[in-house]
N, C-alpha and C positions, 0 to 999 in steps of 0.2 A: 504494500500500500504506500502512497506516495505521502512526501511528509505531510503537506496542505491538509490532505483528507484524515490523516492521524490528528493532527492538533486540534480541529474544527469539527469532525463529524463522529470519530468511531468513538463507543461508549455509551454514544447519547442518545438515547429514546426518549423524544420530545412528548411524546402522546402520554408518559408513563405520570410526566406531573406538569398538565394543564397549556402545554405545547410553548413554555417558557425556552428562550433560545440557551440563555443562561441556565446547566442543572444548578439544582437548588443544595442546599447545607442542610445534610439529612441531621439534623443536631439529635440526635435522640440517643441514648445507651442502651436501649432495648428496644424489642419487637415483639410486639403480641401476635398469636394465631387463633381462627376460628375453632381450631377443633384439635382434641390432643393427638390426633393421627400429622397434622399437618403440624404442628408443636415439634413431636418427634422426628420429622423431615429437617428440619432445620436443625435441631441436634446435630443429627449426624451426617448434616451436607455445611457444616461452620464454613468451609473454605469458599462455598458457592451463592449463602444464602445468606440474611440477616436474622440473626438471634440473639446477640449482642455483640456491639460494637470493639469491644479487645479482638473480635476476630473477623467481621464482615461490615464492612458499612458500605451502604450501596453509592456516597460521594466519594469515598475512597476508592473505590470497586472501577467507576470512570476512570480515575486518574490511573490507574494500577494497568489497566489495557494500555492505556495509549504509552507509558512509559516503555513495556515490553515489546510495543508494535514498535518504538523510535529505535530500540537496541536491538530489533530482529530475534525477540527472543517470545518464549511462549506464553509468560507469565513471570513479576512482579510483586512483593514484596514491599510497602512504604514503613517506613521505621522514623520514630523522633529525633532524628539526630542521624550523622553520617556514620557516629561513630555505633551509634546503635547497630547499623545495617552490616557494617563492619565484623563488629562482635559475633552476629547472626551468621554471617557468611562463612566465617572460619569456623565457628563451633558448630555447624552442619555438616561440613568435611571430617576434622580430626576428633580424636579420642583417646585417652591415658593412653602412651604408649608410641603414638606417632609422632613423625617429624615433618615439618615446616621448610622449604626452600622461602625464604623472602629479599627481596631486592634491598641494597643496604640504605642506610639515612629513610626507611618511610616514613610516610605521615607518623606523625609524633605518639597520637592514640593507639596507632597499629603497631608501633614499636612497643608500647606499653602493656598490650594487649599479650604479646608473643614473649616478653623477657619478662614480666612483673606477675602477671597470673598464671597464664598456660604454664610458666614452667611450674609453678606447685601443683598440676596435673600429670607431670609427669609427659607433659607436650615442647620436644625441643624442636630451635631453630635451627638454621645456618644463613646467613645474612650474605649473602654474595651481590660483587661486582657484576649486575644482571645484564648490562649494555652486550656483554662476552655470553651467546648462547652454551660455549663449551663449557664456561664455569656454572652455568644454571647445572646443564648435565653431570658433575665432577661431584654438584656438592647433594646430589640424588644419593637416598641409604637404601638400605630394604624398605626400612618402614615409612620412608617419605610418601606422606597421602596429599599434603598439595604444595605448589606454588604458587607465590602473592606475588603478583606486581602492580606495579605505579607507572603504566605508562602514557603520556610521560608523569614523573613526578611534578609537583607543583612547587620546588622552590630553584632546583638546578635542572628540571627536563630533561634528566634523560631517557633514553626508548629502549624497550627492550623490544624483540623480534618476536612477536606474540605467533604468528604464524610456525616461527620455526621450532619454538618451544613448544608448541602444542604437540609437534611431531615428534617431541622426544616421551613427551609426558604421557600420551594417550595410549601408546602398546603398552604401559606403567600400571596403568589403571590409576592417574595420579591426576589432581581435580587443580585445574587451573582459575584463579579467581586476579579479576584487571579490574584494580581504580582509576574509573573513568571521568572523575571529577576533571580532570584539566579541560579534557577535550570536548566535554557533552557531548549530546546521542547523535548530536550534529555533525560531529567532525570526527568521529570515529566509533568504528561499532566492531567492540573488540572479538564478539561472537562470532561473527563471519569469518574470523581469523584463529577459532577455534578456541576462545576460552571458554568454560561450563558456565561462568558467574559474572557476572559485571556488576559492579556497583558507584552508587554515585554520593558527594555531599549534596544533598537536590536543595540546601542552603544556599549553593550556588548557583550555577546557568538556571536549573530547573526551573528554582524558585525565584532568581532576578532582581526583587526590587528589595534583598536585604530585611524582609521582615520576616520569613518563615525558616527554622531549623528546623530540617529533615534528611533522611536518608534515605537510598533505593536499592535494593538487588534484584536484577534479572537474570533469568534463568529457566531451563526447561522447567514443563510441568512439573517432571517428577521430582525435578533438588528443588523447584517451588513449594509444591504441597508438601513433601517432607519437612522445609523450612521453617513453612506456617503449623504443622501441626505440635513440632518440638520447639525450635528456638523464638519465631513470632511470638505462639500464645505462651507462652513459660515466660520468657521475659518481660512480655508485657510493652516493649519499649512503642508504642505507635503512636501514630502521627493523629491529631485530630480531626474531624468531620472541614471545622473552617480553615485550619491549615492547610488542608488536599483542596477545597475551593478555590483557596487564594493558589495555590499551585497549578491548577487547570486553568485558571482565569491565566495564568503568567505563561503557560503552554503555547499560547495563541501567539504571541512575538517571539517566541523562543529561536525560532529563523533568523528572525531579522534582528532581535537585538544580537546573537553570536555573529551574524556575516557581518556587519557594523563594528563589532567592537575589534573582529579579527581583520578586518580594512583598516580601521584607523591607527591599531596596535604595527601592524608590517609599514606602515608609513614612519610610525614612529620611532618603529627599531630600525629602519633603513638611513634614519638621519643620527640617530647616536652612536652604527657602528664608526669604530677608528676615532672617536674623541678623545683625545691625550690624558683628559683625567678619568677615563674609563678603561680600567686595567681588563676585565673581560664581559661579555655581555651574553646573556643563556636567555636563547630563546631556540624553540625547537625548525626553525623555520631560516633562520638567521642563517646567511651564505658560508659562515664560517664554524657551523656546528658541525662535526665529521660524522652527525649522524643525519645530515640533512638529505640522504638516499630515504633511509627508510621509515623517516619523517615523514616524505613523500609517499611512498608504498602505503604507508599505514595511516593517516589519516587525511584528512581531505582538505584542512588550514589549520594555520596553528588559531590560538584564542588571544585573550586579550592580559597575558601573564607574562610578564619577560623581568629578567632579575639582572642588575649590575653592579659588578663586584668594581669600586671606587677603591682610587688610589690613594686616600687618604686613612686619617686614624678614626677614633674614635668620637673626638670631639667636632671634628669635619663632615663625619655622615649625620651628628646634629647639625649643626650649621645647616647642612645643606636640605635635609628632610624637614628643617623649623619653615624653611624660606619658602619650601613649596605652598603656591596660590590655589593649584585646579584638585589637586591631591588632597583627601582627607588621611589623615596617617592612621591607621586602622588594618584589622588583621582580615582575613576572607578576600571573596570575590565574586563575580558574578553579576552583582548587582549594576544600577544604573549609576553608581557615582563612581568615578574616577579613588584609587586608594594606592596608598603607600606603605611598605611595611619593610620601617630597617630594624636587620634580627641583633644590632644592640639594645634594643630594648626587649629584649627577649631574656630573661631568668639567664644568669649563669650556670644554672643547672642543666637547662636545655639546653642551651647552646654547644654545653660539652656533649651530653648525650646525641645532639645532631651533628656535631661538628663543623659549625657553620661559624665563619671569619665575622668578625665585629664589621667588616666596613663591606658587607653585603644589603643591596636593598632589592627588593621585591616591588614592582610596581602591578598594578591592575588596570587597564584603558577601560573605563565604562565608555559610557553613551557620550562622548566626546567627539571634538572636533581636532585631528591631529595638527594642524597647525597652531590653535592655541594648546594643546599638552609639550609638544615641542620647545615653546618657547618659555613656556613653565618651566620645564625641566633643566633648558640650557640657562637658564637666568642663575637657578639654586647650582649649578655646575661650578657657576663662579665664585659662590661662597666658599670652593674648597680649593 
């Protein structure tokens, strides 16, 4: 199905309440039936039906289609949080006793997730240099039951070969899971390239305008309904009735706000490469990434993410992040405002556990106009 008619049409049975264009916010916790025959259908069909909302809401149920129609997959999963969906995705795969391949430096919670709890289950990792498919291969045990990747990750992008990983993984019987939060369902759909799982912080592109924390995992029927019937309803972490509203309502530009911000952001990064006080600049698209082949291969544009690592110290990347006008200095992305985020002000706790240099900045291109961020950004250039 084409994306237009994903975002605008599938889901929505207009006849079902009163021929509203807009569906409505089923707000409710419960469903009543006429008769206890039709009571106990809803029981034991939770995945399909409404009986209470911790496990079927018929506004979340909308949203839930069209998420898994964008990733080409069969069915979906919404979770309160990224890190929710996260939690959910890997503890549907492993169990006491298994091991973990994961890409190094991940998102923060995923790192936390795999070193801080899984290991008092008796669930280890190995953290490899994933950009190198052979070290994905190298650092496989017996009991390895999946692989995590980030591709690309969201502070340095780099990509692993999802494709070619999957070919080592799947004679394995070994369950591949891609955080697709950089690229949204727009600019890469890591399933066709063979991973079981994809998930999203839907905090970001999904959700757009910065007011809703949410998470998503897609994936076949079957690790779906398995999902929802252990780690969904058991954890409980889901998304409410009006936060899936406001997510479907933000569906409908989800096109046009990612090609906008991924136009304005390659304009942007095309004028900062080679600037003297720019020691290096990571963006997955940038002419001088050596992974800008299969950048190309695997997704379809980069987004509106690019990070540069400044030649100054510590007191320089203030200067120069205070001076910024179009930038709010603030952590995420996705939304409509333009954001900043230098990882000194990030805990020196994390910063060791990520490894990430004090005079590293993180920018986000919202709904901008690249020649005023441009000039934003070379104005604060000179503060250093």
């Amino acid at each position: 199905m084409d994306i237009p008619s994903i975002l605008n049409f599938l889901g929505e049975e207009h006849e079902q309440y009163y021929n509203a264009v807009a569906p409505p916010v089923i707000q409710s916790s419960n469903f009543c039936y006429p008769n206890v025959k039709a009571l106990r259908e809803a029981v034991l069909n939770e995945y399909n039906a409404p009986f209470y909302t911790r496990g079927y809401n018929p506004t979340v149920a909308i949203l839930r289609k069209k998420l898994a129609a964008l990733e080409g997959a069969d069915d979906a999963l919404v979770f309160g949080s990224g890190t929710a969906a996260i939690v959910a995705a890997v503890m549907s795969v492993v169990k006491a006793g298994d091991h973990v391949v994961c890409v190094q430096k991940p998102y923060s919670w995923t790192n936390a997730l795999l070193n801080k709890y899984l290991i008092h289950y008796n669930v280890t990792n190995t953290m490899v240099e994933a950009t190198d498919v052979s070290a994905i291969e190298k650092a496989i045990q017996p009991n390895t039951k999946l692989i995590y990747l980030e591709s690309p990750n969201s502070i340095t992008y780099e990509l692993q070969d999802i494709e070619a990983i999957s070919k080592i993984a799947k004679p394995k019987g070994i369950a591949i899971v891609v955080d697709n939060s950089y690229s949204s369902p727009i600019c890469q759909n890591p399933i066709k390239l063979g991973a079981d799982l994809v998930l999203h912080s839907a905090s970001k592109y999904i959700g757009g305008h910065s007011d809703v924390v949410a998470g998503v995992v897609c994936g076949s029927q079957e690790r779906i309904r398995s999902m929802f019937v252990k780690e969904y309803m058991n954890l409980g972490a889901i998304i409410s009735p009006h936060d899936a509203w406001l997510m479907i309502r933000s569906l409908r530009t989800l096109e046009l706000r990612v090609n906008k911000t991924s136009e304005v952001t390659w304009k942007v990064v095309d004028a900062l490469e080679g600037n003297p006080k720019i020691e290096k600049l990571y963006y997955p698209f940038s002419k001088n990434n050596p992974q800008l082949a299969l950048a190309k291969k695997q997704m379809k544009a980069g987004t509106g993410l690019f990070t540069l690592l400044m030649k100054t110290d510590e007191k320089g990347i203030e200067r120069f992040a205070d001076s910024l006008k179009r930038f709010r200095l603030a952590t995420s992305w996705g939304g409509y405002e333009s954001l900043c985020y230098p990882f000194c002000a990030m805990p020196e706790e994390g910063r060791k556990m990520s490894n990430l240099p004090v005079n590293l900045v993180r920018f986000y291109v919202g709904i901008d106009e690249a020649d005023l961020v441009i000039e934003d950004i070379m104005q604060a250039l000179e503060k250093i």
